[in-house]
C-alpha atoms as a printed R data frame, in Angstrom:
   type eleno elety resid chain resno       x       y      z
1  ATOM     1    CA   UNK     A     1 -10.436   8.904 26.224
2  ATOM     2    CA   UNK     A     2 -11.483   5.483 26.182
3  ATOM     3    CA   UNK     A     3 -10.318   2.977 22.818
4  ATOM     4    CA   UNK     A     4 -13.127   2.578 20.244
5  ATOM     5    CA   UNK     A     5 -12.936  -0.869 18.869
6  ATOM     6    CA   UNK     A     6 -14.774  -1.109 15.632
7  ATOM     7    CA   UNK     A     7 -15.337  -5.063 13.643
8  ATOM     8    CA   UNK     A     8 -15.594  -5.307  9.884
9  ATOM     9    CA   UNK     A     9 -15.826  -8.015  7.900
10 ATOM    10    CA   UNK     A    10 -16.095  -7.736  3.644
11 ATOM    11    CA   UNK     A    11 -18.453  -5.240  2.738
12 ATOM    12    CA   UNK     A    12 -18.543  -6.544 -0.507
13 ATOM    13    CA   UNK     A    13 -17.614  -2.572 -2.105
14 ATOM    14    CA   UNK     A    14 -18.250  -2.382 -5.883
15 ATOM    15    CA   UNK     A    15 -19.776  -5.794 -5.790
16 ATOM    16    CA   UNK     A    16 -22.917  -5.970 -7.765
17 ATOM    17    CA   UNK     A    17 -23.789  -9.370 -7.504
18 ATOM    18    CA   UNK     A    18 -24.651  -9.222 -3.746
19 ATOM    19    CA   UNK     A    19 -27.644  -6.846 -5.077
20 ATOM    20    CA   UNK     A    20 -29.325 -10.139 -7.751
21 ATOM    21    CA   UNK     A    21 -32.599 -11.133 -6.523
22 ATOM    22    CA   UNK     A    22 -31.773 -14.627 -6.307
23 ATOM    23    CA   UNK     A    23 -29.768 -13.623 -3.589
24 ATOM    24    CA   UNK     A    24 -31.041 -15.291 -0.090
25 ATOM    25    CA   UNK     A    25 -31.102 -11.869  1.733
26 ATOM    26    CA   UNK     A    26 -32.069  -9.062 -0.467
27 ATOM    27    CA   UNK     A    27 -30.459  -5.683  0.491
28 ATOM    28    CA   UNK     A    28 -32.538  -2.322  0.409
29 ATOM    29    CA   UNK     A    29 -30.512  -0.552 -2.413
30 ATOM    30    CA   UNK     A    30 -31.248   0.393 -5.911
31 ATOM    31    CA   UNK     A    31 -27.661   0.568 -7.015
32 ATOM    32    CA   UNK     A    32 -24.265  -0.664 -5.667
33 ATOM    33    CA   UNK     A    33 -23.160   2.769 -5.516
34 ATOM    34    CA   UNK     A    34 -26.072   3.309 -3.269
35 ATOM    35    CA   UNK     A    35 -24.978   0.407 -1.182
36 ATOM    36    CA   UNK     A    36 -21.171   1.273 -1.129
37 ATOM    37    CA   UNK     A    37 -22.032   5.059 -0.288
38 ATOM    38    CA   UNK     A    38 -24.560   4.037  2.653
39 ATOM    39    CA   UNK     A    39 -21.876   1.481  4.345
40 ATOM    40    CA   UNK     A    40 -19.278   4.479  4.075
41 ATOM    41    CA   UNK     A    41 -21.914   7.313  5.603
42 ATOM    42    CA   UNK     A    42 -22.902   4.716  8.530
43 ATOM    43    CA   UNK     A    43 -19.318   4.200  9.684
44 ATOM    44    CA   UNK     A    44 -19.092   7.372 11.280
């Protein structure tokens, strides 16, 4: 079975600044718990 290499960098989990609208890039979630949840689904 061949090796699955997977890069991560900080996913910023539980922090709720990265969601303020002066942010540069604004992400798509309502909540943090919404963004950590997401991140965690889409690693599988």
């Amino acid at each position: 079975m061949p090796s699955r290499i997977i890069w991560s960098s900080d996913h910023h989990f539980g922090h709720r600044a990265i969601l303020d609208e002066r942010m540069a890039t604004r992400r798509p979630f309502a909540s943090i718990e919404e963004h950590d949840e997401t991140l965690i689904a889409r690693r599988a």
